[in-house]
PDB file of N, CA, C and O in Angstrom:
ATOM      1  N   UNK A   1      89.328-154.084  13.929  1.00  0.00           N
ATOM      2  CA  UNK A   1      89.183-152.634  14.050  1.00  0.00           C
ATOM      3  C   UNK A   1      89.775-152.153  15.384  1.00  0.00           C
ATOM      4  O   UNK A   1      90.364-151.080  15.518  1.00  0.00           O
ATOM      5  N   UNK A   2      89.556-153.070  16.373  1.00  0.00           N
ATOM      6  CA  UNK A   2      90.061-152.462  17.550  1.00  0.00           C
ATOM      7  C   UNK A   2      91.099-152.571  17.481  1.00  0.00           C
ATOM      8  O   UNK A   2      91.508-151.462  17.826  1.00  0.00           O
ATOM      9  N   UNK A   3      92.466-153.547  17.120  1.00  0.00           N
ATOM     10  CA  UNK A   3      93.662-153.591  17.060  1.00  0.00           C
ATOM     11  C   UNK A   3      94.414-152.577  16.109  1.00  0.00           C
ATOM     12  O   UNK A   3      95.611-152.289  16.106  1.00  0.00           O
ATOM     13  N   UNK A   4      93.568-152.192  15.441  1.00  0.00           N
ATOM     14  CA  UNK A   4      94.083-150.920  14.290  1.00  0.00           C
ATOM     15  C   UNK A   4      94.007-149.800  15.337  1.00  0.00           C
ATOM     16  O   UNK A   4      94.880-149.088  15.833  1.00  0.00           O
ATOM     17  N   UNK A   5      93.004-149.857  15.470  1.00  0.00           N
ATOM     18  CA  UNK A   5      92.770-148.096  16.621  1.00  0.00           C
ATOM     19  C   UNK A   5      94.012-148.364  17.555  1.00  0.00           C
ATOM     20  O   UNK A   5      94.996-147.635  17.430  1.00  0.00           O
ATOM     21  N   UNK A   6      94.007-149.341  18.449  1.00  0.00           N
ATOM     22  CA  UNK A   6      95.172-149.873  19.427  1.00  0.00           C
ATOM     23  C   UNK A   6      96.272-148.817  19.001  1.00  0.00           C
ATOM     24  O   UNK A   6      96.684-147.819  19.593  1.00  0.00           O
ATOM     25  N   UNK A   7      96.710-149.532  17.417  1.00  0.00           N
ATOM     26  CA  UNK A   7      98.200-149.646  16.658  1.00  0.00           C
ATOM     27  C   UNK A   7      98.398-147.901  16.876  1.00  0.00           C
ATOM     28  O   UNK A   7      99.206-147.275  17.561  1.00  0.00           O
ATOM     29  N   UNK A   8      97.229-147.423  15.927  1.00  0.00           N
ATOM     30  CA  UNK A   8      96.605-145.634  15.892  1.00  0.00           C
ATOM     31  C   UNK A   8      97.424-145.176  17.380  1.00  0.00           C
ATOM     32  O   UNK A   8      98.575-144.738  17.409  1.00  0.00           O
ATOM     33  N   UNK A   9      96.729-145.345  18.330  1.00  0.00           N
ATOM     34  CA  UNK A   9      96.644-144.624  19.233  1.00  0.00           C
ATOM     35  C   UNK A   9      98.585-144.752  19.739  1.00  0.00           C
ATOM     36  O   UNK A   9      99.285-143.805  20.097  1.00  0.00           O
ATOM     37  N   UNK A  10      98.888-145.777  19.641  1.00  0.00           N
ATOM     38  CA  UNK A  10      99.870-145.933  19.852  1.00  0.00           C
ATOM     39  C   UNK A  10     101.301-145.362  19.102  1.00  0.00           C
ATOM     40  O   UNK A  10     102.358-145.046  19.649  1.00  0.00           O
ATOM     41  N   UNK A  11     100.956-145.347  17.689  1.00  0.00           N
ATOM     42  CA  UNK A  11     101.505-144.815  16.937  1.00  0.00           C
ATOM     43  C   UNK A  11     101.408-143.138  17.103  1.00  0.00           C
ATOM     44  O   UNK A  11     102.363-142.362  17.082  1.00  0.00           O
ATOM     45  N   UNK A  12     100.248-142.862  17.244  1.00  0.00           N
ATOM     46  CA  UNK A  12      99.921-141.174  17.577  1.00  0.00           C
ATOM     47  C   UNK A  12     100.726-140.669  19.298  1.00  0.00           C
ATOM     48  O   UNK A  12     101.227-139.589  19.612  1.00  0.00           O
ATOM     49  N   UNK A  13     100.576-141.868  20.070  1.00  0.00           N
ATOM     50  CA  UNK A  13     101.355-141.093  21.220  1.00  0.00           C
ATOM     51  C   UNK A  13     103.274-140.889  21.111  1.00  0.00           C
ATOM     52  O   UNK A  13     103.984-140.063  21.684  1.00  0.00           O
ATOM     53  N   UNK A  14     103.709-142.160  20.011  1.00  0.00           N
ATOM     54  CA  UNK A  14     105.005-142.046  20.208  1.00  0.00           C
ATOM     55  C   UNK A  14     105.663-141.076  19.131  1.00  0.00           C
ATOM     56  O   UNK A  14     106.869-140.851  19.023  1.00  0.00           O
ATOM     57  N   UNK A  15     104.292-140.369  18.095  1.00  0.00           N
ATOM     58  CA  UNK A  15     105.039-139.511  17.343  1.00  0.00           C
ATOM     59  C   UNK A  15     104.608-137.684  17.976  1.00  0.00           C
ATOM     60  O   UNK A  15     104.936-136.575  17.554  1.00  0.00           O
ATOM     61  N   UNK A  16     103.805-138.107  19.061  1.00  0.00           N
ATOM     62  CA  UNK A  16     103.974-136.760  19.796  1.00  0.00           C
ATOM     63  C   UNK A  16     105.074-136.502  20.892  1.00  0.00           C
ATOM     64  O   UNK A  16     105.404-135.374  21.260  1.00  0.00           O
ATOM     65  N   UNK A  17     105.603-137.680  21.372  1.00  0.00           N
ATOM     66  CA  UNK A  17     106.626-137.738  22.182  1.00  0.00           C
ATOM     67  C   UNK A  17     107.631-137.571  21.720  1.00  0.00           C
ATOM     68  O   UNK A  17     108.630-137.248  22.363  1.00  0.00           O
ATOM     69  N   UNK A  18     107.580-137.788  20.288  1.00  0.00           N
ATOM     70  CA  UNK A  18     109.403-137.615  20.098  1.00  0.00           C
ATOM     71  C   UNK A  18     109.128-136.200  19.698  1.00  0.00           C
ATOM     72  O   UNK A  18     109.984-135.366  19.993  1.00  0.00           O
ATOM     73  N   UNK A  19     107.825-135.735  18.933  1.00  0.00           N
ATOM     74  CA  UNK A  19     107.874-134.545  18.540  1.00  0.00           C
ATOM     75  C   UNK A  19     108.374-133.288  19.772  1.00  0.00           C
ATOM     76  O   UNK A  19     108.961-132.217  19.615  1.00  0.00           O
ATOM     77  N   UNK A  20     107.685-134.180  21.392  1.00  0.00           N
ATOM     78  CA  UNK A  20     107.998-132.873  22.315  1.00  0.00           C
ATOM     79  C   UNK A  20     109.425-133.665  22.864  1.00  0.00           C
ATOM     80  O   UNK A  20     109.807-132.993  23.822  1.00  0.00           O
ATOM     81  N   UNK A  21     110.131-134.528  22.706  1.00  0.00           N
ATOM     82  CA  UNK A  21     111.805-134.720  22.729  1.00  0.00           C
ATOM     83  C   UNK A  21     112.767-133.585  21.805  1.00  0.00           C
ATOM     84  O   UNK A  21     113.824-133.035  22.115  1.00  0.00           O
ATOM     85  N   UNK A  22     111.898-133.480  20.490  1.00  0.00           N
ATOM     86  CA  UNK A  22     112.653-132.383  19.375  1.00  0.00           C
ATOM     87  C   UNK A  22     112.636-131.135  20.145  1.00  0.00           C
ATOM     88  O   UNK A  22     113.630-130.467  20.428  1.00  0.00           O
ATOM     89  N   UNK A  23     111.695-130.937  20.387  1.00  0.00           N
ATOM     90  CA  UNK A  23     111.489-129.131  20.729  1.00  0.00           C
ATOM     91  C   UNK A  23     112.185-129.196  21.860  1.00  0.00           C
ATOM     92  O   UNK A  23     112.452-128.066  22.270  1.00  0.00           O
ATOM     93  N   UNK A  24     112.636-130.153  22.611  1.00  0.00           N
ATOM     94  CA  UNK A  24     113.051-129.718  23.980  1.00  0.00           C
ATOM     95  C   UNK A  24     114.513-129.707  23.983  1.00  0.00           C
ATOM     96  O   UNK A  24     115.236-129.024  24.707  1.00  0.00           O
ATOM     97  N   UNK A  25     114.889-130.620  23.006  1.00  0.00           N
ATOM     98  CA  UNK A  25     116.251-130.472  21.678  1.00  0.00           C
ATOM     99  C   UNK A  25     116.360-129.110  21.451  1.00  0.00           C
ATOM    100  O   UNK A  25     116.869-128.144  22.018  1.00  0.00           O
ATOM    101  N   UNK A  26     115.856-129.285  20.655  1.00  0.00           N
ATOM    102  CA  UNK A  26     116.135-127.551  19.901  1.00  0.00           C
ATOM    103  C   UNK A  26     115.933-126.016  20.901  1.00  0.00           C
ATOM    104  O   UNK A  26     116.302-124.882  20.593  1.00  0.00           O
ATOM    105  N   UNK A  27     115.121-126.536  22.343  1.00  0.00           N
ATOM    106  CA  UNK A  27     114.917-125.486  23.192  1.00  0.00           C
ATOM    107  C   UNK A  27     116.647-125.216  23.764  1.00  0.00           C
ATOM    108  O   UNK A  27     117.334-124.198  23.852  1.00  0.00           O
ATOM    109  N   UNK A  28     116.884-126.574  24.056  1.00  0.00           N
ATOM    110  CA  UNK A  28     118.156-126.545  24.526  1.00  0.00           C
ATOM    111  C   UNK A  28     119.365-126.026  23.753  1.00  0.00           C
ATOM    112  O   UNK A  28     119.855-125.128  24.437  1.00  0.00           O
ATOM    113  N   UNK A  29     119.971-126.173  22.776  1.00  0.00           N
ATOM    114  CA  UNK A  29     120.550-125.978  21.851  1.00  0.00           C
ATOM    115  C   UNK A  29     120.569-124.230  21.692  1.00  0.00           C
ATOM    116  O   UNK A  29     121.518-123.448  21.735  1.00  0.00           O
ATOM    117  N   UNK A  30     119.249-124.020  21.514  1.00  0.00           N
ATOM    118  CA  UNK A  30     118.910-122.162  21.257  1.00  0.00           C
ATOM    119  C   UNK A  30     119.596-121.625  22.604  1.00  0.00           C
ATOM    120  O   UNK A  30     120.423-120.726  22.457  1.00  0.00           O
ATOM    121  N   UNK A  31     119.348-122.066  23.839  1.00  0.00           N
ATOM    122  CA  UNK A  31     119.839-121.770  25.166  1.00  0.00           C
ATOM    123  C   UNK A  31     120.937-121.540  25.186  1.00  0.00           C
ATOM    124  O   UNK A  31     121.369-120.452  25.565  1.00  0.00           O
ATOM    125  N   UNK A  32     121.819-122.698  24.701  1.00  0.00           N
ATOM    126  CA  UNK A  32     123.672-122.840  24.389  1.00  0.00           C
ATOM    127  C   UNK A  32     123.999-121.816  23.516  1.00  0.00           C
ATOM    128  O   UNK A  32     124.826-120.992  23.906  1.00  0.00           O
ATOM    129  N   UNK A  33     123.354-121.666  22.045  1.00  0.00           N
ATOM    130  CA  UNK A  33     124.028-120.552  21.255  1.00  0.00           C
ATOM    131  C   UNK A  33     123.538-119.605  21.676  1.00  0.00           C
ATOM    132  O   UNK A  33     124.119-118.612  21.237  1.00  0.00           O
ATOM    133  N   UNK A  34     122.249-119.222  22.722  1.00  0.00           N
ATOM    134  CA  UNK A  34     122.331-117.669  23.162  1.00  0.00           C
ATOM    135  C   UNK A  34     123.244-117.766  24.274  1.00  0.00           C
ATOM    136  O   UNK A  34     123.724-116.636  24.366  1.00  0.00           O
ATOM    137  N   UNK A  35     123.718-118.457  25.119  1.00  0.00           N
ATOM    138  CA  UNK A  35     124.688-117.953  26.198  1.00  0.00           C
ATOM    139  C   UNK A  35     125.865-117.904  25.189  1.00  0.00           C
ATOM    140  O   UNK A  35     126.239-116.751  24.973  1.00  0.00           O
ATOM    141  N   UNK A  36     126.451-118.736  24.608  1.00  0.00           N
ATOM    142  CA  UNK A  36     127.689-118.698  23.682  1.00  0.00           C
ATOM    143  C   UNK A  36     127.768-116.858  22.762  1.00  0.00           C
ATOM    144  O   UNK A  36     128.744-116.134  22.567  1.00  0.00           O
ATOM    145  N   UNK A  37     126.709-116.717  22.503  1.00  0.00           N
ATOM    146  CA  UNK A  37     126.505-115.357  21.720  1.00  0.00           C
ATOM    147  C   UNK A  37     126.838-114.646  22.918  1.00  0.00           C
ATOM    148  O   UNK A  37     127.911-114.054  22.807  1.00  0.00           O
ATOM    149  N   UNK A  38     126.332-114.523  23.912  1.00  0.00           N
ATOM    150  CA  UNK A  38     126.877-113.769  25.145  1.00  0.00           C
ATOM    151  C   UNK A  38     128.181-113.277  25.942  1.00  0.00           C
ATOM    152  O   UNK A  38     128.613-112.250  26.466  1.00  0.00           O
ATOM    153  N   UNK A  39     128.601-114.782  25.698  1.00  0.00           N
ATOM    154  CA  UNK A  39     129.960-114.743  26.210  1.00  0.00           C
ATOM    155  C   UNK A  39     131.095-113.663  25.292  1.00  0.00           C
ATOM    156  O   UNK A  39     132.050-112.922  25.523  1.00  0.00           O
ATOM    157  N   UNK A  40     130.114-114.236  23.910  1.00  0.00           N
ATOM    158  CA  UNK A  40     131.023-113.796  22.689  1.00  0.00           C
ATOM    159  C   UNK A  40     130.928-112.250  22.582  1.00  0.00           C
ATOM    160  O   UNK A  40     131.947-111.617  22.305  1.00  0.00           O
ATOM    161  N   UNK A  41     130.019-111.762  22.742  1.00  0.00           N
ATOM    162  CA  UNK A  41     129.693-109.928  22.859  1.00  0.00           C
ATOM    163  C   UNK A  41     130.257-109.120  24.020  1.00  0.00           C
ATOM    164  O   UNK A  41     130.484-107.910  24.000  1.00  0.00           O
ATOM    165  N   UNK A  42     130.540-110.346  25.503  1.00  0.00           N
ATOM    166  CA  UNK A  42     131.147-109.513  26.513  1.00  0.00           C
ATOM    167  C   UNK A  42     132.636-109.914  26.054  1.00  0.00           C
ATOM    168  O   UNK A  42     133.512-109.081  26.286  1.00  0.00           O
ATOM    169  N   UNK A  43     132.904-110.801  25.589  1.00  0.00           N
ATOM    170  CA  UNK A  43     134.835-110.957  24.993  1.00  0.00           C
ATOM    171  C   UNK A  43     134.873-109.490  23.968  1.00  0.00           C
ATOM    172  O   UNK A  43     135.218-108.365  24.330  1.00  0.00           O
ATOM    173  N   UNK A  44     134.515-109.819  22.923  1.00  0.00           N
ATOM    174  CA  UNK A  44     134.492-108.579  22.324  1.00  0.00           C
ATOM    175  C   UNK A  44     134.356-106.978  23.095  1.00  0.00           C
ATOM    176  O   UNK A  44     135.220-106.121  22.914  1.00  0.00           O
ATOM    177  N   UNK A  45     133.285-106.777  23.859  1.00  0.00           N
ATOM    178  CA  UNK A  45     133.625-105.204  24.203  1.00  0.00           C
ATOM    179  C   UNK A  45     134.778-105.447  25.349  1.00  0.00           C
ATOM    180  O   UNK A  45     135.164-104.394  25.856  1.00  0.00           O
ATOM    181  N   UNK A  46     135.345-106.540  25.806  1.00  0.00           N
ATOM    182  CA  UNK A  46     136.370-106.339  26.418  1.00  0.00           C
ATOM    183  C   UNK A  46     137.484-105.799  25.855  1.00  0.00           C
ATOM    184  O   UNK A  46     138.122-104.899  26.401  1.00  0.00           O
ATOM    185  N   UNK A  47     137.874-106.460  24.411  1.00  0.00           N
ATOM    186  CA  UNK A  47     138.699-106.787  23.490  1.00  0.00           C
ATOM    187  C   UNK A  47     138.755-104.997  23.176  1.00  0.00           C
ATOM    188  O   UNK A  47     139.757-104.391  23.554  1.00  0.00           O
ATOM    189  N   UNK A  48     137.882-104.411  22.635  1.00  0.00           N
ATOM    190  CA  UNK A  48     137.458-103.197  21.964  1.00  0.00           C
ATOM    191  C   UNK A  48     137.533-102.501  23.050  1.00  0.00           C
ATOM    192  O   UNK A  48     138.433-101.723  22.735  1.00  0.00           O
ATOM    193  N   UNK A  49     137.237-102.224  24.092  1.00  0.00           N
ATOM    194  CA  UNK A  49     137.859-101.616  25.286  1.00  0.00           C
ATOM    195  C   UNK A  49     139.699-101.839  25.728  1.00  0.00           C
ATOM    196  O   UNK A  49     140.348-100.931  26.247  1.00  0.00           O
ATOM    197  N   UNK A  50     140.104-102.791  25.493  1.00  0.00           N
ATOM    198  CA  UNK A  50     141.642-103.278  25.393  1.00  0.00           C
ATOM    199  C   UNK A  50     142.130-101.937  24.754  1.00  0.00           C
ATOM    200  O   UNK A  50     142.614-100.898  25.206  1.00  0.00           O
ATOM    201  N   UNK A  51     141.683-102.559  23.083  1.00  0.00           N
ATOM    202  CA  UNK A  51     142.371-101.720  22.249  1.00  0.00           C
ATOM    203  C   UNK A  51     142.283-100.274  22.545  1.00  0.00           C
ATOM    204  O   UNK A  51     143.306 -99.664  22.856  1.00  0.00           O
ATOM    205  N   UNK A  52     141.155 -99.690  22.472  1.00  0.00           N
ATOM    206  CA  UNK A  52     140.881 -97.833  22.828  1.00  0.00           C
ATOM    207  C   UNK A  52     142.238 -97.646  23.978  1.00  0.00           C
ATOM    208  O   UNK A  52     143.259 -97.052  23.632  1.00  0.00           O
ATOM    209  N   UNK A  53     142.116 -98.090  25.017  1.00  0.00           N
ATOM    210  CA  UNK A  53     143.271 -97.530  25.964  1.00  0.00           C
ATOM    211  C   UNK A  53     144.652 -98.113  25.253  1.00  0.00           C
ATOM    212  O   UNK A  53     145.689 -97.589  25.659  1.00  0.00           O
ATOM    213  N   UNK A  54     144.776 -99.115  24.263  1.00  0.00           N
ATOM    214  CA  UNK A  54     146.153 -98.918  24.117  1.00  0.00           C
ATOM    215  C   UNK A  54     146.523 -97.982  22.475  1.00  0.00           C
ATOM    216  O   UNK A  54     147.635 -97.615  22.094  1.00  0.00           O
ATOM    217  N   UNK A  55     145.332 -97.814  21.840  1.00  0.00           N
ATOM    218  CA  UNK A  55     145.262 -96.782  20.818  1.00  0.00           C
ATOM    219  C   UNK A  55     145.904 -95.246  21.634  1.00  0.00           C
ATOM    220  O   UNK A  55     146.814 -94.530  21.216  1.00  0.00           O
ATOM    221  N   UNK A  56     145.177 -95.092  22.753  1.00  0.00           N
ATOM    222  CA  UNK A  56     145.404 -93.982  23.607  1.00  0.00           C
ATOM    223  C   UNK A  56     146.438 -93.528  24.325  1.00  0.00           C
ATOM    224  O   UNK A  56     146.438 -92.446  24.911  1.00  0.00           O
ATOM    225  N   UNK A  57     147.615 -94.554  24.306  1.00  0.00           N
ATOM    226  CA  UNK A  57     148.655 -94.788  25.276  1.00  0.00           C
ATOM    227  C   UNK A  57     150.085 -94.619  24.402  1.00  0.00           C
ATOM    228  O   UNK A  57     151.237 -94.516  24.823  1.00  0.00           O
ATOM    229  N   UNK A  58     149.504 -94.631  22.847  1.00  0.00           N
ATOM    230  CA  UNK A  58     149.910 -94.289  21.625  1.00  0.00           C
ATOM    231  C   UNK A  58     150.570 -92.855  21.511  1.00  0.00           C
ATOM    232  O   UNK A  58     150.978 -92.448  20.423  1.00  0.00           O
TER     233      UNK A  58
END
């Protein structure tokens, strides 16, 4: 019984560890595609600002 609980306890700490390895995965990842989304919205109103002054120059 005690070597089962042992196995338990052991088994229960390494599937909470990877569980908080995932989230810290996926924290990271969300971080990258929100700066990437960022970059991507200030390219764009650059882009869309481009065009207006050369629509205008028209």
């Amino acid at each position: 019984v005690a070597r089962k609980r042992v196995r338990n306890t052991l088994a229960a700490r390494k599937y909470r560890q990877k569980r908080v390895d995932r989230i810290t995965e996926l924290e990271q990842a969300l971080e990258d595609v929100t700066r990437q989304r960022d970059e991507l919205r200030l390219q764009l109103a650059r882009q869309e600002a481009e065009t207006k002054v050369l629509r205008e120059m028209m």
